[in-house]
BAKOL-268116 format. One record per atom (N, C-alpha, C): residue in one letter; x, y, z. Coordinates in steps of 0.001 Angstrom, whole numbers, plus 500000, padded with zeros to 6 digits. Layout:
N
AXYZ...
***
This chain:
114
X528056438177548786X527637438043547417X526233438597547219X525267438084548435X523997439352547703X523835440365548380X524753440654549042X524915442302549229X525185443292547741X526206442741547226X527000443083545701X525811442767544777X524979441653544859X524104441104543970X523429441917543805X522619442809545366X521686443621545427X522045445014545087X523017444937545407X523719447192545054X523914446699543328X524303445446542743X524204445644541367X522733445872540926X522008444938540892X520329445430540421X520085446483540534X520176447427542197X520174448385542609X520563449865541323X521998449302541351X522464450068540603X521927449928539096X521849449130538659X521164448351537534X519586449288537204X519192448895538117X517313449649538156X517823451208538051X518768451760538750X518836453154539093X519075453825537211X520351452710536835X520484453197535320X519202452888534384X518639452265534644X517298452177533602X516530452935534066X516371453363535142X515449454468535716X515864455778534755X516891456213534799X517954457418534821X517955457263532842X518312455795531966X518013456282530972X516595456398530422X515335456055531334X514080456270530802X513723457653531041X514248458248532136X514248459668532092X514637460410531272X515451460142530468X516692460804529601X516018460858528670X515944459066527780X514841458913527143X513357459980527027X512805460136527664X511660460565528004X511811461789527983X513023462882528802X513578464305528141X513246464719527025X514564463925526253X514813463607525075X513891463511523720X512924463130523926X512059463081523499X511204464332523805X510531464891524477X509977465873524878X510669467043524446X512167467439524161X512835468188523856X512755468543522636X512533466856521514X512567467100520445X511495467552519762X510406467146520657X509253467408520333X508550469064520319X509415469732521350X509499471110521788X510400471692520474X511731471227520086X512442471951519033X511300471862518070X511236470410517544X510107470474516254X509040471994516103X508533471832517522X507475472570517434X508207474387517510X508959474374518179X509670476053518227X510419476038516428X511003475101515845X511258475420514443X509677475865513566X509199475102514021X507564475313513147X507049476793513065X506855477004514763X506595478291515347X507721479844514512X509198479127514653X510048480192513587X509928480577512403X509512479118511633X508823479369510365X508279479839510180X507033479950510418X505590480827510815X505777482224511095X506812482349511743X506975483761512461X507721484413510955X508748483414510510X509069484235509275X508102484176508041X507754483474507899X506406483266506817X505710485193507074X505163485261507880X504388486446508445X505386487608508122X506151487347508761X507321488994508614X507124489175506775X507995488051506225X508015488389505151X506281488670503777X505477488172504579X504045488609504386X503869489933504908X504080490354506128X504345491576506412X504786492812505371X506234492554505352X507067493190504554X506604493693503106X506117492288502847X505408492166501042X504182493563501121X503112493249502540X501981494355502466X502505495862502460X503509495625503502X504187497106503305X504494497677502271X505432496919501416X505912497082500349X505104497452498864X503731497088499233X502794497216498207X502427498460498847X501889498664500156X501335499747500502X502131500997500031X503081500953500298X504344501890499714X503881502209498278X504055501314497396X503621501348496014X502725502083495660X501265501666495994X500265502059496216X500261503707496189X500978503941497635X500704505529498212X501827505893497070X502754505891496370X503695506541495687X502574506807494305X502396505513494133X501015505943492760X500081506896492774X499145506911494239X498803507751494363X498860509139494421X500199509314495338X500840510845495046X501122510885493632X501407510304492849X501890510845491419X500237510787490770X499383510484491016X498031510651490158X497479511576490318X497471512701491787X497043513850491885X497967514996491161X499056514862491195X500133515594489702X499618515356488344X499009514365488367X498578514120486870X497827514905486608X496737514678487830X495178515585487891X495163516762488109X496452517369488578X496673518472488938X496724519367487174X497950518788486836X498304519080485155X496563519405484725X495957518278484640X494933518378483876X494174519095484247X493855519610485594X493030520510486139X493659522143485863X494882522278485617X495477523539484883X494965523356483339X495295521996482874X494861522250481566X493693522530481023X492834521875482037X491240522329481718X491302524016481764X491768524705483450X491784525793483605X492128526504482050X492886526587481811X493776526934480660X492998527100479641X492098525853479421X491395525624478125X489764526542478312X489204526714479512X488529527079480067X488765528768480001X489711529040480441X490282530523479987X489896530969478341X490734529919477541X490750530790476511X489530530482475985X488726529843475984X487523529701475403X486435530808476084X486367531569477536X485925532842478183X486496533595477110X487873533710476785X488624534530476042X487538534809474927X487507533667473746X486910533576472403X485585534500472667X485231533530474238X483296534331474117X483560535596474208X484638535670475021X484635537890475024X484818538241473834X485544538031472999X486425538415471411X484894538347470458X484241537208470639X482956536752469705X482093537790470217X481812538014471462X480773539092472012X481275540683471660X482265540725471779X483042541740471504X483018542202470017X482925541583469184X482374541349467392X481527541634467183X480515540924467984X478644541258467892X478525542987467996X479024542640469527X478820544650469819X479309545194468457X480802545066468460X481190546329467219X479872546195465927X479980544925465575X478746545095464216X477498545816465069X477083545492465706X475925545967466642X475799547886466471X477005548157466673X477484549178466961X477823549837465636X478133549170464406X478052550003463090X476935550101462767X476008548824462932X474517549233462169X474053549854462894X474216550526464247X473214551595464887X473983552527464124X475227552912464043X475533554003463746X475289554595462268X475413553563461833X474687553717459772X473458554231460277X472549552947460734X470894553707461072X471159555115460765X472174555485462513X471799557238462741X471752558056461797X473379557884460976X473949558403460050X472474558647458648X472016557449458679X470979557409457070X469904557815457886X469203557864459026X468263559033459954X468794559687459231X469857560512459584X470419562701459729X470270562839458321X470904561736457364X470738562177456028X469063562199455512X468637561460455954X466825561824455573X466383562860456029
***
Protein backbone atom coordinates (compact mmCIF):
# COMPACT_ATOMS: atom_id res chain seq x y z
CA UNK A 1 0.00 0.00 0.00
CA UNK A 2 2.76 2.71 0.28
CA UNK A 3 4.55 1.51 -2.42
CA UNK A 4 1.14 2.42 -4.65
CA UNK A 5 0.70 5.37 -2.11
CA UNK A 6 4.12 6.60 -3.15
CA UNK A 7 4.16 5.94 -7.22
CA UNK A 8 0.59 7.75 -6.77
CA UNK A 9 1.98 11.18 -5.28
CA UNK A 10 4.84 10.35 -7.43
CA UNK A 11 2.79 10.25 -10.24
CA UNK A 12 0.60 12.94 -8.83
CA UNK A 13 3.72 15.58 -8.39
CA UNK A 14 4.96 14.42 -11.94
CA UNK A 15 1.32 15.69 -13.39
CA UNK A 16 1.44 19.00 -11.60
CA UNK A 17 4.93 19.35 -12.51
CA UNK A 18 4.07 18.57 -16.32
CA UNK A 19 0.79 20.87 -16.11
CA UNK A 20 2.85 23.88 -14.62
CA UNK A 21 5.07 23.46 -17.48
CA UNK A 22 2.36 23.49 -19.95
CA UNK A 23 0.84 26.15 -18.05
CA UNK A 24 3.90 28.20 -18.14
CA UNK A 25 4.44 27.31 -22.21
CA UNK A 26 1.25 28.30 -22.69
CA UNK A 27 1.43 31.28 -21.48
CA UNK A 28 4.72 32.36 -22.91
CA UNK A 29 3.32 31.31 -26.30
CA UNK A 30 0.55 33.56 -25.92
CA UNK A 31 2.44 36.13 -24.95
CA UNK A 32 4.85 35.60 -28.08
CA UNK A 33 1.55 35.38 -30.53
CA UNK A 34 0.24 38.68 -28.88
CA UNK A 35 3.41 40.19 -29.51
CA UNK A 36 4.17 38.62 -33.33
CA UNK A 37 0.28 39.83 -34.15
CA UNK A 38 1.36 43.39 -32.90
CA UNK A 39 4.70 43.14 -34.75
CA UNK A 40 2.26 42.07 -38.15
CA UNK A 41 0.27 44.95 -37.60
CA UNK A 42 2.99 47.27 -37.58
CA UNK A 43 4.60 45.65 -40.42
CA UNK A 44 1.31 46.28 -42.30
CA UNK A 45 0.62 49.70 -40.92
CA UNK A 46 4.21 50.64 -42.67
CA UNK A 47 3.72 48.78 -46.05
CA UNK A 48 0.58 50.45 -46.49
CA UNK A 49 2.33 53.91 -45.32
CA UNK A 50 4.83 52.84 -47.69
CA UNK A 51 2.61 52.32 -50.57
CA UNK A 52 0.58 55.68 -49.73
CA UNK A 53 4.40 57.63 -50.09
CA UNK A 54 4.89 55.91 -53.24
CA UNK A 55 1.78 56.57 -54.49
CA UNK A 56 2.01 60.30 -53.86
CA UNK A 57 5.51 60.28 -55.10
CA UNK A 58 4.13 58.93 -58.35
CA UNK A 59 1.63 61.80 -58.35
CA UNK A 60 3.93 64.26 -57.66
CA UNK A 61 6.54 63.19 -60.54
CA UNK A 62 3.45 62.81 -63.12
CA UNK A 63 2.57 66.61 -62.15
CA UNK A 64 5.70 67.48 -62.60
CA UNK A 65 6.31 66.04 -66.03
CA UNK A 66 3.09 67.65 -67.18
CA UNK A 67 4.25 71.29 -65.78
CA UNK A 68 7.34 71.41 -67.93
CA UNK A 69 4.74 70.85 -71.13
CA UNK A 70 2.96 73.61 -69.79
CA UNK A 71 6.18 75.69 -69.59
CA UNK A 72 7.28 74.37 -72.55
CA UNK A 73 3.87 75.75 -74.50
CA UNK A 74 4.53 78.96 -72.84
CA UNK A 75 8.10 79.22 -73.56
CA UNK A 76 7.04 78.74 -77.49
CA UNK A 77 4.46 81.16 -76.77
CA UNK A 78 6.62 83.74 -75.42
CA UNK A 79 9.08 82.67 -78.36
CA UNK A 80 6.30 83.32 -80.76
CA UNK A 81 5.26 86.53 -79.19
CA UNK A 82 8.85 87.60 -79.00
CA UNK A 83 9.21 86.93 -82.79
CA UNK A 84 6.53 88.91 -83.92
CA UNK A 85 7.08 91.83 -81.93
CA UNK A 86 11.26 91.70 -83.57
CA UNK A 87 8.88 91.39 -86.57
CA UNK A 88 6.81 94.89 -85.80
CA UNK A 89 10.37 96.55 -84.74
CA UNK A 90 11.72 95.55 -88.27
CA UNK A 91 8.32 96.69 -90.18
CA UNK A 92 8.34 100.09 -87.70
CA UNK A 93 12.17 100.57 -88.49
CA UNK A 94 11.61 99.67 -91.85
CA UNK A 95 8.84 102.79 -92.09
CA UNK A 96 11.25 105.20 -90.47
CA UNK A 97 13.91 104.36 -93.20
CA UNK A 98 11.38 104.59 -96.15
CA UNK A 99 10.07 108.16 -94.72
CA UNK A 100 13.75 108.79 -93.93
CA UNK A 101 14.41 107.96 -97.35
CA UNK A 102 11.62 110.22 -99.11
CA UNK A 103 12.61 113.30 -97.25
CA UNK A 104 16.26 112.86 -98.31
CA UNK A 105 15.11 112.30 -101.60
CA UNK A 106 12.59 115.48 -101.84
CA UNK A 107 15.64 117.42 -100.11
CA UNK A 108 17.77 116.24 -103.29
CA UNK A 109 15.09 116.61 -105.72
CA UNK A 110 14.18 120.59 -104.30
CA UNK A 111 18.44 120.96 -104.12
CA UNK A 112 18.56 120.12 -108.30
CA UNK A 113 15.48 122.23 -108.71
CA UNK A 114 17.19 125.36 -106.98
Amino acid sequence: MLLSQRSLTFVFMLLLLGLFWVNIFSYTYNINNQQHKRERKQQKRELKQHKQEREQRKRELKQRKREPNESRNESENNVETMETRAEMRRDESGKQRKQELKQERIQEWKNEKN
